[in-house]
Residue frames as a rotation matrix with the C-alpha (Angstrom) as fourth column:
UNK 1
-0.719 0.572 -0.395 -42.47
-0.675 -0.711 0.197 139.98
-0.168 0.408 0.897 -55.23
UNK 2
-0.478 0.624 -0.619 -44.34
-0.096 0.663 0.743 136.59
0.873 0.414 -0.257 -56.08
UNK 3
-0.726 -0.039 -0.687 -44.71
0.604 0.441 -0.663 136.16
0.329 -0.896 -0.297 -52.62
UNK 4
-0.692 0.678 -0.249 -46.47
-0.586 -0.728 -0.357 139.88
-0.423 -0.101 0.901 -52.09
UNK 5
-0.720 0.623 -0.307 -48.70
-0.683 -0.715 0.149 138.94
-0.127 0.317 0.940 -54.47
UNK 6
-0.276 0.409 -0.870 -49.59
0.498 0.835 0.235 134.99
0.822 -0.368 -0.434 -53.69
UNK 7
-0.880 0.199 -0.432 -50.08
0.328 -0.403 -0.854 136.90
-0.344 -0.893 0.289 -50.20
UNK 8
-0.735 0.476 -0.483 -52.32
-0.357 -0.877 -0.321 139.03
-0.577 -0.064 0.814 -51.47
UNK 9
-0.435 0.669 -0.603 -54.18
-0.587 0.297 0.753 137.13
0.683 0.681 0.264 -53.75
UNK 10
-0.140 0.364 -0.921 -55.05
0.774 0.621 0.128 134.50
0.618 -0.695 -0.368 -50.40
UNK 11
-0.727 0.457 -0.513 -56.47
0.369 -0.371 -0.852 137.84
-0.580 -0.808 0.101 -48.35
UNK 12
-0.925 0.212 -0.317 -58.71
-0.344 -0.109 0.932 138.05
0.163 0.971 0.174 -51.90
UNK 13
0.026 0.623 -0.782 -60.30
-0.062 0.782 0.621 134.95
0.998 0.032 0.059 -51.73
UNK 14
-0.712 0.257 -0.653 -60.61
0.702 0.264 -0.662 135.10
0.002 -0.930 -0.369 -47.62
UNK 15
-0.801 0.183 -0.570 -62.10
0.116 -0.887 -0.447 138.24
-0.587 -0.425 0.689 -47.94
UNK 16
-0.517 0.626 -0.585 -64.41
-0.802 -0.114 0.587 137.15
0.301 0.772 0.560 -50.46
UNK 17
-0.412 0.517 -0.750 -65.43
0.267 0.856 0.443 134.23
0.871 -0.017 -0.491 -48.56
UNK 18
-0.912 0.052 -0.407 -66.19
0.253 -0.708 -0.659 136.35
-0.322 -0.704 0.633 -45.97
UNK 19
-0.829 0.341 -0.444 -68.00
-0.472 -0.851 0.228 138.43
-0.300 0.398 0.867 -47.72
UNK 20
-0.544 0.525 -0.654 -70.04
-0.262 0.635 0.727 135.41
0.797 0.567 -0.208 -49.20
UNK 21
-0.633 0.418 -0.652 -70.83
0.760 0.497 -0.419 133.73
0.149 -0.760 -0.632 -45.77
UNK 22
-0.853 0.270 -0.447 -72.14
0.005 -0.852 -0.524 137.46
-0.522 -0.449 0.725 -44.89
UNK 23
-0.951 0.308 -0.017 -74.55
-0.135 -0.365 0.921 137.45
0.278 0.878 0.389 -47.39
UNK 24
0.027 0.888 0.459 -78.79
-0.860 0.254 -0.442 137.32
-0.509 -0.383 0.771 -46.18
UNK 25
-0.534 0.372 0.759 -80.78
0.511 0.857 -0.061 134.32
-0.674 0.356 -0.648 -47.65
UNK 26
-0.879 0.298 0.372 -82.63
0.306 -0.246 0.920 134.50
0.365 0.922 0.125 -50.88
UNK 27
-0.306 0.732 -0.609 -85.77
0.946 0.307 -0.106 134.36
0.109 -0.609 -0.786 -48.31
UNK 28
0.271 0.223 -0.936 -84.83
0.829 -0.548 0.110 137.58
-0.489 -0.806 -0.333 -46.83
UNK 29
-0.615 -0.742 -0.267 -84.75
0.615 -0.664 0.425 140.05
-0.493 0.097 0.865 -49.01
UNK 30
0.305 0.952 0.020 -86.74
0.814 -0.250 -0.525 142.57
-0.495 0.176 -0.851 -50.89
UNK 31
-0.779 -0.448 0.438 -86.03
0.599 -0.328 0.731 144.92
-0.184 0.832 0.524 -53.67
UNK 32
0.341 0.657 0.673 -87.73
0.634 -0.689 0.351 148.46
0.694 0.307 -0.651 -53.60
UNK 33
-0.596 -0.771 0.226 -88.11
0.428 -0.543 -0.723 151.13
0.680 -0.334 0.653 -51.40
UNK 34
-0.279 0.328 -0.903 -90.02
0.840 0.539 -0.063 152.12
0.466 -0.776 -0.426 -48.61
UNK 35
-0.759 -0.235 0.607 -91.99
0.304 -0.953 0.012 155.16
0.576 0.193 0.795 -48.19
UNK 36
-0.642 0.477 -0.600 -94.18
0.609 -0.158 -0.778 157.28
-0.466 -0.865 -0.189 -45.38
UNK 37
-0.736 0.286 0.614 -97.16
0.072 -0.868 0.491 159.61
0.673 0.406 0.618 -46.24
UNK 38
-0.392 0.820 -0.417 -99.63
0.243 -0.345 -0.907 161.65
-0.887 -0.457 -0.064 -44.61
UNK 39
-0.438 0.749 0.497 -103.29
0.649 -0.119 0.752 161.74
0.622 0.652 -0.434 -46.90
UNK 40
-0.720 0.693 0.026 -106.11
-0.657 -0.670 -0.347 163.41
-0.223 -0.267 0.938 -47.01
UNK 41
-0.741 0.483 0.466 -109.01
0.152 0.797 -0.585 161.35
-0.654 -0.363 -0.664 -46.27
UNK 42
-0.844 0.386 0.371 -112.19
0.378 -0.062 0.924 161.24
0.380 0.920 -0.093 -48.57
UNK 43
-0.059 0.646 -0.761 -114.77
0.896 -0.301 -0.325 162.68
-0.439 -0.702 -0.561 -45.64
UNK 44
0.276 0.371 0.887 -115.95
0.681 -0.727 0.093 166.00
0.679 0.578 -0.453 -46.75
UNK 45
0.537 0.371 0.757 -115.66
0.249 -0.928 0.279 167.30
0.806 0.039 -0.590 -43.48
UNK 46
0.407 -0.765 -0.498 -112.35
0.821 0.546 -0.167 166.50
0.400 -0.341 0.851 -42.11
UNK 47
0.675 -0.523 -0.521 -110.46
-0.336 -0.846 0.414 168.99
-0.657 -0.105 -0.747 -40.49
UNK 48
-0.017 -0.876 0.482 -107.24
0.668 0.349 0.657 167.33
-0.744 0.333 0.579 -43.30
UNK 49
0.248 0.048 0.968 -108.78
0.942 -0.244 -0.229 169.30
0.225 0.969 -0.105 -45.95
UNK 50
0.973 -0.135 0.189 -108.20
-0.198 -0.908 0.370 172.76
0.121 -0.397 -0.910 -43.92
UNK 51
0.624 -0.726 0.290 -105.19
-0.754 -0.461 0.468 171.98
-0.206 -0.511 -0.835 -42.17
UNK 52
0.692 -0.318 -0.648 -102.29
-0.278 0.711 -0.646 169.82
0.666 0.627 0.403 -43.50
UNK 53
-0.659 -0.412 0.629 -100.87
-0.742 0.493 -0.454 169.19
-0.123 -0.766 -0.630 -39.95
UNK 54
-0.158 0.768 0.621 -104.26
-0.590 0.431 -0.683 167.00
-0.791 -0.475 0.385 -39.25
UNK 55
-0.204 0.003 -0.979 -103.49
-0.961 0.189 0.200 164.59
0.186 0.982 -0.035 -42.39
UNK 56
0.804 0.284 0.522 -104.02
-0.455 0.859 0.234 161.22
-0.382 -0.426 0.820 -41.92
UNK 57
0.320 -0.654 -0.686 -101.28
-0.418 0.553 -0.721 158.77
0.850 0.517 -0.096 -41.48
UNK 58
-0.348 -0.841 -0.414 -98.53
-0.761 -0.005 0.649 157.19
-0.548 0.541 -0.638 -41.20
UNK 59
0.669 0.740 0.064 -99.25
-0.495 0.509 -0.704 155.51
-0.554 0.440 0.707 -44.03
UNK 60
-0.410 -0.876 0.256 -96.27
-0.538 0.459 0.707 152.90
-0.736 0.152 -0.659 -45.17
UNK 61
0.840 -0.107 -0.532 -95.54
-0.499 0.232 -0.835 152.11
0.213 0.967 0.141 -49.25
UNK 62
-0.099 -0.589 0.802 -93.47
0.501 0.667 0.551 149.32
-0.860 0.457 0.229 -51.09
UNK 63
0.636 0.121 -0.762 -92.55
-0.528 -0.652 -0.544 151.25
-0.563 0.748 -0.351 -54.07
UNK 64
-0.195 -0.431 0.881 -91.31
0.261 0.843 0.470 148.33
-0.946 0.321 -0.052 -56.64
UNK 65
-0.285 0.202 -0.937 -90.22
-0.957 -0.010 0.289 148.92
0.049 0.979 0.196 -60.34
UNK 66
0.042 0.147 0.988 -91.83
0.578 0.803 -0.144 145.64
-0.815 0.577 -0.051 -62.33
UNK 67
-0.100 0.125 0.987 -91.46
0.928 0.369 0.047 145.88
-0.359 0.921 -0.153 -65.98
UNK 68
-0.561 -0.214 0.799 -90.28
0.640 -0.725 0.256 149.31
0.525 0.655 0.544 -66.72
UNK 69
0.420 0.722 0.549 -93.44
0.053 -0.624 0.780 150.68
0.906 -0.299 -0.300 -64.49
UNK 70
-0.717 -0.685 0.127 -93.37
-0.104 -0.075 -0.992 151.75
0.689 -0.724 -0.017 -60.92
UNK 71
0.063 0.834 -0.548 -95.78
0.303 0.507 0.807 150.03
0.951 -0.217 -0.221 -58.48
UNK 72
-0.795 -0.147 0.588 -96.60
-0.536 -0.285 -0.795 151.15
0.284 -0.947 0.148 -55.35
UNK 73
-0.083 0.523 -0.848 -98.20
0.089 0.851 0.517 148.65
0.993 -0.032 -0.117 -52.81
UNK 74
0.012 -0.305 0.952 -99.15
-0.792 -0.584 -0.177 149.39
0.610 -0.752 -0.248 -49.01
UNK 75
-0.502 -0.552 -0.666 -98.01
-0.079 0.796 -0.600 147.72
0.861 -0.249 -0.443 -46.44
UNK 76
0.696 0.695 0.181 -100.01
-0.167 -0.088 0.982 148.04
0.698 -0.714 0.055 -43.49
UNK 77
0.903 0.086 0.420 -98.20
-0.377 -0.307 0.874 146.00
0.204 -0.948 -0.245 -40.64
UNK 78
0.320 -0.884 0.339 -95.32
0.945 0.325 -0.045 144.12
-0.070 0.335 0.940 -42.61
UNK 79
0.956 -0.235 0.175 -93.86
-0.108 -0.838 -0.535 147.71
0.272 0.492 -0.827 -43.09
UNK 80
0.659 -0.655 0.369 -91.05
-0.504 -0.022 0.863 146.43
-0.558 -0.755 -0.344 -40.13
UNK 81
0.323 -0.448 0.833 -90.17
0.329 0.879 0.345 143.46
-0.887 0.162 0.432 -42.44
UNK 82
0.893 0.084 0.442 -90.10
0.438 -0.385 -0.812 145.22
0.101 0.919 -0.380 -45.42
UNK 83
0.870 -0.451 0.198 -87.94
-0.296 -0.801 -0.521 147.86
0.394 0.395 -0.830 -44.00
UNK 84
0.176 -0.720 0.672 -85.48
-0.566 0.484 0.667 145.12
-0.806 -0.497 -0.322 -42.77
UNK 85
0.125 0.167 0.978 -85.98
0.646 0.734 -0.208 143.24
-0.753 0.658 -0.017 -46.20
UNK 86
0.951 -0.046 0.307 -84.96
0.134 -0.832 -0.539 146.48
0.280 0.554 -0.784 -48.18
UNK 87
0.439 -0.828 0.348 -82.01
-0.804 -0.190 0.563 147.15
-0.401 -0.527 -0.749 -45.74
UNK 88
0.055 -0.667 0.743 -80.40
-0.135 0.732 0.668 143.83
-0.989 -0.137 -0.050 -46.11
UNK 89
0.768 0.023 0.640 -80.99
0.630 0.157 -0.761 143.71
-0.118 0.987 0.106 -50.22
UNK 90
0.839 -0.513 0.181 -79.01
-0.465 -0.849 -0.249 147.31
0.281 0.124 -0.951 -50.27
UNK 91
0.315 -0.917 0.244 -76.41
-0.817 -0.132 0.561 145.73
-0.482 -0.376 -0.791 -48.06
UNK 92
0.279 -0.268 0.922 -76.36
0.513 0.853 0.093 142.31
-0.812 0.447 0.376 -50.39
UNK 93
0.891 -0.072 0.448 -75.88
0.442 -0.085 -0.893 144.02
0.103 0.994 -0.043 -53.50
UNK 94
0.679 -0.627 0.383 -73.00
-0.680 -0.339 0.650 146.08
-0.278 -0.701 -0.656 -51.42
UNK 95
-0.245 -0.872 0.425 -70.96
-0.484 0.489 0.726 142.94
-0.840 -0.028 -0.541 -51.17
UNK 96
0.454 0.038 0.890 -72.02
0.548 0.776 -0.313 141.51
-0.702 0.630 0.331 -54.34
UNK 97
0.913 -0.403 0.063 -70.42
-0.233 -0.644 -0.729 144.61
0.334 0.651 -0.682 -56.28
UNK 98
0.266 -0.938 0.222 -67.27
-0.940 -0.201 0.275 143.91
-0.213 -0.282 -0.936 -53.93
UNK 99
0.215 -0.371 0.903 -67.12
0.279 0.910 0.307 139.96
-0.936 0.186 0.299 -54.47
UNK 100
0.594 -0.078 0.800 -67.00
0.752 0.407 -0.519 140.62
-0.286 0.910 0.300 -58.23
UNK 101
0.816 -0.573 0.080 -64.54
-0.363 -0.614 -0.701 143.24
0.451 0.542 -0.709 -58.20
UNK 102
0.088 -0.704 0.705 -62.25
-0.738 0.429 0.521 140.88
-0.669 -0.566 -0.482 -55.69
UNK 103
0.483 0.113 0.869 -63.08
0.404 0.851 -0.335 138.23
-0.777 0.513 0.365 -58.77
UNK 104
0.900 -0.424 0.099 -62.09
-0.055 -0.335 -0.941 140.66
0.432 0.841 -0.325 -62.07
UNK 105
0.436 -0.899 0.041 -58.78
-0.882 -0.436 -0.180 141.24
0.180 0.042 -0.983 -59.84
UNK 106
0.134 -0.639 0.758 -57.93
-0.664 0.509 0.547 137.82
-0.735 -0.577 -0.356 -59.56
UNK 107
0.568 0.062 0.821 -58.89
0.628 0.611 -0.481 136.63
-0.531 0.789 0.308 -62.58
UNK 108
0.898 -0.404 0.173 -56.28
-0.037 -0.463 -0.885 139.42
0.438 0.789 -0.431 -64.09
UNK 109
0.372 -0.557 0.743 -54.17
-0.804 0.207 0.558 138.33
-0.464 -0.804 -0.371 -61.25
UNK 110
0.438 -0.232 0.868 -54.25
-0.030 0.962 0.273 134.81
-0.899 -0.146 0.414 -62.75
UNK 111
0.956 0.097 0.277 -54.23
0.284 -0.069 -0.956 136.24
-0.074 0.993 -0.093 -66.61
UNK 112
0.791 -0.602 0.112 -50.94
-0.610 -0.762 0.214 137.93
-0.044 -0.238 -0.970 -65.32
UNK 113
0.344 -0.211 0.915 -49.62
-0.509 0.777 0.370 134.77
-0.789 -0.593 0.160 -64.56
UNK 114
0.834 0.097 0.543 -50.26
0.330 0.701 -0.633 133.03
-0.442 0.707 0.552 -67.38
UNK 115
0.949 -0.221 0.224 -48.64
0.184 -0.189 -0.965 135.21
0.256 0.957 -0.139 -69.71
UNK 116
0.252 -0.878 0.407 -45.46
-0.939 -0.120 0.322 135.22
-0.234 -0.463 -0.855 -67.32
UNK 117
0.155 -0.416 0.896 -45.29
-0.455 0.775 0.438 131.58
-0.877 -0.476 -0.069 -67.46
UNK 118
0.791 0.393 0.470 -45.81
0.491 0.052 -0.870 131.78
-0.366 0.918 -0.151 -71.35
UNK 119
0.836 -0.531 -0.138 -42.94
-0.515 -0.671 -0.533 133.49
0.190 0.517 -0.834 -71.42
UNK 120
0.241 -0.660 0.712 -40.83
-0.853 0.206 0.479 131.47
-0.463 -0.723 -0.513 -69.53
């Protein structure tokens, strides 16, 4: 049984170093969310104001909470990077929820320990 679980505690910590190496650079990320709209322009005599096929767009947001508020910033031609710099944040926080639940179970892994050998 000690074995099982020395086993198992060393595909833990591979799998968490794993999981680390995977991780983007601090560089490459971006925290928000990325949105499309079609406007209406500010011409009087657009055809947008008749017909909401004939809107104007695509038009590509950064929607970013700061301080409780929600900002919205357009992006013009960085929208690609953004929406690769969004993607990879989602998938960092991903493995940062799994590294630290591979951590709580080894650190009660080790607490487990202890209090065996505390008995002994």
């Amino acid at each position: 049984m000690a074995q099982n679980k020395r086993g198992n505690r060393e595909e833990l910590i591979k799998e968490r170093q794993g999981l680390i190496k995977e991780l983007p650079g601090w560089k490459d990320i971006l925290r928000g969310s990325v949105l499309t709209y079609f406007l209406p322009c500010g011409k009087k005599g657009c055809r947008c104001k008749s017909d909401k096929d004939s809107l104007h767009g695509p038009y590509y947001y950064i929607s970013v909470s700061e301080k409780g508020k929600t900002r919205m910033y357009l992006l013009g031609r960085k929208r690609k990077e953004a929406v690769y710099a969004v993607a990879r944040y989602n998938d960092m926080i991903k493995k940062l929820y799994r590294i630290c639940g591979i951590n709580l179970r080894l650190l009660l892994a080790r607490k487990e320990e202890d209090e065996r050998k505390e008995k002994d």
